[in-house]
mmCIF file of the C-alpha atoms, coordinates in Angstrom:
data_MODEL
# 
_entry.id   MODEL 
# 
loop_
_atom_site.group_PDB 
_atom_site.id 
_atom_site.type_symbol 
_atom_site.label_atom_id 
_atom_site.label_alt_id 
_atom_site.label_comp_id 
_atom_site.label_asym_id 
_atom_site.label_entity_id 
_atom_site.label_seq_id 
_atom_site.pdbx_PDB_ins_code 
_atom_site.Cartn_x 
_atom_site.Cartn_y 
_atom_site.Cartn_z 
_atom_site.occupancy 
_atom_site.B_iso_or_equiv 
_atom_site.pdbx_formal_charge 
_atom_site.auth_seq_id 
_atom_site.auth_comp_id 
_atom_site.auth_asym_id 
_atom_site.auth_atom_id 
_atom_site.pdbx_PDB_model_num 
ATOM 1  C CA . UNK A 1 1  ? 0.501   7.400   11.103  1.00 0.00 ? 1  UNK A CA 1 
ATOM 2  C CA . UNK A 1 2  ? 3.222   5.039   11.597  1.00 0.00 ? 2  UNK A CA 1 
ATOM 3  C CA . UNK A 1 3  ? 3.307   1.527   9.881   1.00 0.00 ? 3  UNK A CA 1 
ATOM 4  C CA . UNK A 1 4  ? 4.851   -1.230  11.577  1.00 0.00 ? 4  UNK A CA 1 
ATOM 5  C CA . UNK A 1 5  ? 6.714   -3.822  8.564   1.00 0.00 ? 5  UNK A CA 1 
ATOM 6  C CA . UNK A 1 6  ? 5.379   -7.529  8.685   1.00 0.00 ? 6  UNK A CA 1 
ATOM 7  C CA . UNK A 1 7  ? 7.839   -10.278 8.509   1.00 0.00 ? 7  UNK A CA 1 
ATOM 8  C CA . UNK A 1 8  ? 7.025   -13.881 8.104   1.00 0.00 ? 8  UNK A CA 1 
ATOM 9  C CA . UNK A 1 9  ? 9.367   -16.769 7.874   1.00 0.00 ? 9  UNK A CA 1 
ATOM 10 C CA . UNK A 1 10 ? 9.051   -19.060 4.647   1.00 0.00 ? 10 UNK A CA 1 
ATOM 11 C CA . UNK A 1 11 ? 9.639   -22.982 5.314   1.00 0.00 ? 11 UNK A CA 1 
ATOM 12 C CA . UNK A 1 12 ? 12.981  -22.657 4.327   1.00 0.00 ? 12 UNK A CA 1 
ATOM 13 C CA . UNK A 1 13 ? 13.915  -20.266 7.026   1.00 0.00 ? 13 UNK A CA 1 
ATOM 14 C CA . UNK A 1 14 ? 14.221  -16.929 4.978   1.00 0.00 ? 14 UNK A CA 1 
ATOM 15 C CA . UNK A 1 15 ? 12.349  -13.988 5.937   1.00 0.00 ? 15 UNK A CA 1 
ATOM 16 C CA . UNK A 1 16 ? 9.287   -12.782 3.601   1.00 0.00 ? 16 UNK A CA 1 
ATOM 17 C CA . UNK A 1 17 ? 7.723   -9.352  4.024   1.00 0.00 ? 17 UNK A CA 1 
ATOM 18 C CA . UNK A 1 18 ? 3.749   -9.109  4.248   1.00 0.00 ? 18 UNK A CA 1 
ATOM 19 C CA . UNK A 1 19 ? 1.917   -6.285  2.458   1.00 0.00 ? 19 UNK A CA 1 
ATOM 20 C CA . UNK A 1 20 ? -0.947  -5.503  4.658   1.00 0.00 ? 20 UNK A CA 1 
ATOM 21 C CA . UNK A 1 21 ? -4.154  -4.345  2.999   1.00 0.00 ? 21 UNK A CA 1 
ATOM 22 C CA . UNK A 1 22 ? -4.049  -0.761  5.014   1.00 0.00 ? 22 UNK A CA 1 
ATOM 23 C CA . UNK A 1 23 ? -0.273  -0.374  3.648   1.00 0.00 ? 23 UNK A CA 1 
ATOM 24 C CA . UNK A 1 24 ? -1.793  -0.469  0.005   1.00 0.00 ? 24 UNK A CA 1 
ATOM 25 C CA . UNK A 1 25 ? -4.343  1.616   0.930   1.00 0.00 ? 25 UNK A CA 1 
ATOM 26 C CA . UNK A 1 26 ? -2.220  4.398   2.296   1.00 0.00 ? 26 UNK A CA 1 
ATOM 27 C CA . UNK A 1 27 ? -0.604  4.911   -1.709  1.00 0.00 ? 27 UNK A CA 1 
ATOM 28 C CA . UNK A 1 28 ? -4.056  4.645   -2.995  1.00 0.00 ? 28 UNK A CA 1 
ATOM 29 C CA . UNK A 1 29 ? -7.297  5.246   -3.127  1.00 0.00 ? 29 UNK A CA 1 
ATOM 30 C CA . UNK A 1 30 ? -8.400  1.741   -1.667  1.00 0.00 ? 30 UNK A CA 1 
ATOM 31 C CA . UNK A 1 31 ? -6.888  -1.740  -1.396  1.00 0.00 ? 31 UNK A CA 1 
ATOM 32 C CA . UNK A 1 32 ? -8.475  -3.033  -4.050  1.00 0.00 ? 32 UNK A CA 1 
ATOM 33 C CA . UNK A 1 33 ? -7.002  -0.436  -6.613  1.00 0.00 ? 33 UNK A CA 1 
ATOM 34 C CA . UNK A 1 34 ? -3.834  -0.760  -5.327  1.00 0.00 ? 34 UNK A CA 1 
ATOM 35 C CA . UNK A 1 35 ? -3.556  -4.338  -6.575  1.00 0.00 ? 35 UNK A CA 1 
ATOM 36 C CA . UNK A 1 36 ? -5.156  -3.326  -9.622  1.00 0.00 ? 36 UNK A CA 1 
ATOM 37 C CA . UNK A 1 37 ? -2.353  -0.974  -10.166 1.00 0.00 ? 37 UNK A CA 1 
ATOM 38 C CA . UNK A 1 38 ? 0.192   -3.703  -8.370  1.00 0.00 ? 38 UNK A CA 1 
ATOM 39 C CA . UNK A 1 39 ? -0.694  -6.181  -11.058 1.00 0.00 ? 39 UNK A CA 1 
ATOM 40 C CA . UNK A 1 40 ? -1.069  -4.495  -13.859 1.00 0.00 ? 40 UNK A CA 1 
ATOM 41 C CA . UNK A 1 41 ? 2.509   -3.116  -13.175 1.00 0.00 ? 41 UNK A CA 1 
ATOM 42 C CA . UNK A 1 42 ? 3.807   -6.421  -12.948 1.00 0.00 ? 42 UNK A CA 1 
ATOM 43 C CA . UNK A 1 43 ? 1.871   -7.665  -15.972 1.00 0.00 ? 43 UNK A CA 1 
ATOM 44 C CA . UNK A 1 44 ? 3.936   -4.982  -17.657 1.00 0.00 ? 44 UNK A CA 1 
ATOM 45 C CA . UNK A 1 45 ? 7.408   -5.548  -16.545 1.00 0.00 ? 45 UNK A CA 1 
ATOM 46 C CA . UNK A 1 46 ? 6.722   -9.686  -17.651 1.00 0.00 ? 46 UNK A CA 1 
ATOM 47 C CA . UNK A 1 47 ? 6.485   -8.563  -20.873 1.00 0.00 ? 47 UNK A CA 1 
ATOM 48 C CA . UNK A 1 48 ? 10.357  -7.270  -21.292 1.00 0.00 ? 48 UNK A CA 1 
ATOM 49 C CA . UNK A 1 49 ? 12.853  -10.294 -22.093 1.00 0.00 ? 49 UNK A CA 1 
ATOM 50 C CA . UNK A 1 50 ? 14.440  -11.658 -18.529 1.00 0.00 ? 50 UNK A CA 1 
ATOM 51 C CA . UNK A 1 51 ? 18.292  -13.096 -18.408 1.00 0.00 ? 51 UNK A CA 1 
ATOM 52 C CA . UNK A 1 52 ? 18.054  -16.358 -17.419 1.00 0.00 ? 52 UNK A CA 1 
ATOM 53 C CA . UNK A 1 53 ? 21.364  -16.332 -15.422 1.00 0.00 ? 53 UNK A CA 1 
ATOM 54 C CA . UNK A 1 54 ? 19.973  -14.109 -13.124 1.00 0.00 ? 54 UNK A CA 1 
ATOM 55 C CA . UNK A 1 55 ? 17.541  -15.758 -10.313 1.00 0.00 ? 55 UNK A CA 1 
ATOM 56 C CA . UNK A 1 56 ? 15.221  -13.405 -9.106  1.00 0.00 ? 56 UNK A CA 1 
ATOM 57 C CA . UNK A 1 57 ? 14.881  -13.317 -5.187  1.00 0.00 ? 57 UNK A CA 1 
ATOM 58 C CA . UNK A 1 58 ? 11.119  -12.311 -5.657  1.00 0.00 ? 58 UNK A CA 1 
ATOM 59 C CA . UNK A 1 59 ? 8.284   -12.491 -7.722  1.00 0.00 ? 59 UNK A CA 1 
ATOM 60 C CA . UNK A 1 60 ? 7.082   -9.610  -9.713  1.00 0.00 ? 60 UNK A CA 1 
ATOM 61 C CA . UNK A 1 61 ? 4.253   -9.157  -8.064  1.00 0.00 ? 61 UNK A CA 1 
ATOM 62 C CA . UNK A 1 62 ? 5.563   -9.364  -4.854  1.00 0.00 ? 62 UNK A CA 1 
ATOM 63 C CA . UNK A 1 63 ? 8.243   -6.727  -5.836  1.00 0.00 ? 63 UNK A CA 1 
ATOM 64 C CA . UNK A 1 64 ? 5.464   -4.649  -7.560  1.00 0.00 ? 64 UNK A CA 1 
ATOM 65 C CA . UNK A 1 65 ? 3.301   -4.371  -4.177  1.00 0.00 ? 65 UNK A CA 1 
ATOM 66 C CA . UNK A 1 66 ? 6.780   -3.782  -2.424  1.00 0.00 ? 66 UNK A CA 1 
ATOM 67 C CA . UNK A 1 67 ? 7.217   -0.463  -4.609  1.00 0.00 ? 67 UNK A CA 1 
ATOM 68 C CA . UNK A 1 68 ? 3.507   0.678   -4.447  1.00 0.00 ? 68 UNK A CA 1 
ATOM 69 C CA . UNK A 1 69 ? 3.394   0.999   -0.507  1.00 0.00 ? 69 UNK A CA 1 
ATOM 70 C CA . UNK A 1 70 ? 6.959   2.529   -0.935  1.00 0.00 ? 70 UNK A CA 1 
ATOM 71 C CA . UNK A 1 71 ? 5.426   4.962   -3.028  1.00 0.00 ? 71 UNK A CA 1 
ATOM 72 C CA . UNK A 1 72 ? 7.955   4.028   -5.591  1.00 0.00 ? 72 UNK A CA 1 
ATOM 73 C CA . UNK A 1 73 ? 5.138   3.857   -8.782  1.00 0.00 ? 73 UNK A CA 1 
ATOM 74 C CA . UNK A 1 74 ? 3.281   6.062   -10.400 1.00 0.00 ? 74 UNK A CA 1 
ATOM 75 C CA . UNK A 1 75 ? -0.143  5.230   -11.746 1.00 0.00 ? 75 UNK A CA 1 
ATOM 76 C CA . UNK A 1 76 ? -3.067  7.400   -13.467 1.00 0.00 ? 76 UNK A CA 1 
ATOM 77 C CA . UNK A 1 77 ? -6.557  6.283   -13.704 1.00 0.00 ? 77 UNK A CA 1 
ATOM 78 C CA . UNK A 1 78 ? -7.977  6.517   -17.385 1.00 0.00 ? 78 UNK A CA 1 
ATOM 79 C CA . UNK A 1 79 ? -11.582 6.201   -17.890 1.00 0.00 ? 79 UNK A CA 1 
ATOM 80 C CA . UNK A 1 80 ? -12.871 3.843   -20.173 1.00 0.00 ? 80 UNK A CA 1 
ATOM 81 C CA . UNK A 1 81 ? -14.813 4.595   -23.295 1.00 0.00 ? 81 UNK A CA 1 
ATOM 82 C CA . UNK A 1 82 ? -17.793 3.354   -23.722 1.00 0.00 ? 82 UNK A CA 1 
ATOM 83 C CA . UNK A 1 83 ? -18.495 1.290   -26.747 1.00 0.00 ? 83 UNK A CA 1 
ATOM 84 C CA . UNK A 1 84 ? -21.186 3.089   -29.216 1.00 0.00 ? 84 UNK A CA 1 
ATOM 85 C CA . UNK A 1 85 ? -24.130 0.487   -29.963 1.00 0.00 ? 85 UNK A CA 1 
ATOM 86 C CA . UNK A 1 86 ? -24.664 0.708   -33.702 1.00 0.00 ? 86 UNK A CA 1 
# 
């Protein structure tokens, strides 16, 4: 199956690419884990100390969805425990 890129343009004239729903569903199981696992990835990569100097072009969540449907990450589901009543 091919996938076609989505490109939209932002007011300011630059170019922004769209992540459709069936692109993150292609690396995963459904869309809706895949933004789990998007998130939480860029959750994760927030935490680490940023230079300032550096302006980032986009936002970590953006960039994190980018490199799930590029099959760029790597994610394993855990189960939760349940919680003993007691």
């Amino acid at each position: 199956m091919h996938w076609q890129r989505s490109w939209a343009e932002t007011p300011k004239g630059d170019r922004m690419r769209i992540v459709t729903p069936a692109e993150v569903a292609n690396q995963t199981q459904n869309k809706y884990l895949g933004v789990l696992v998007a998130a939480r990835f860029a959750r994760f990569v927030n935490e680490f100390p940023r230079d300032r100097s550096v302006e980032f072009e986009q936002k970590l969540t953006t960039r994190a969805l980018g490199d799930l449907v590029q099959g760029n990450l790597k994610y394993k589901l855990v189960r939760r425990r349940r919680q003993q009543e007691g």
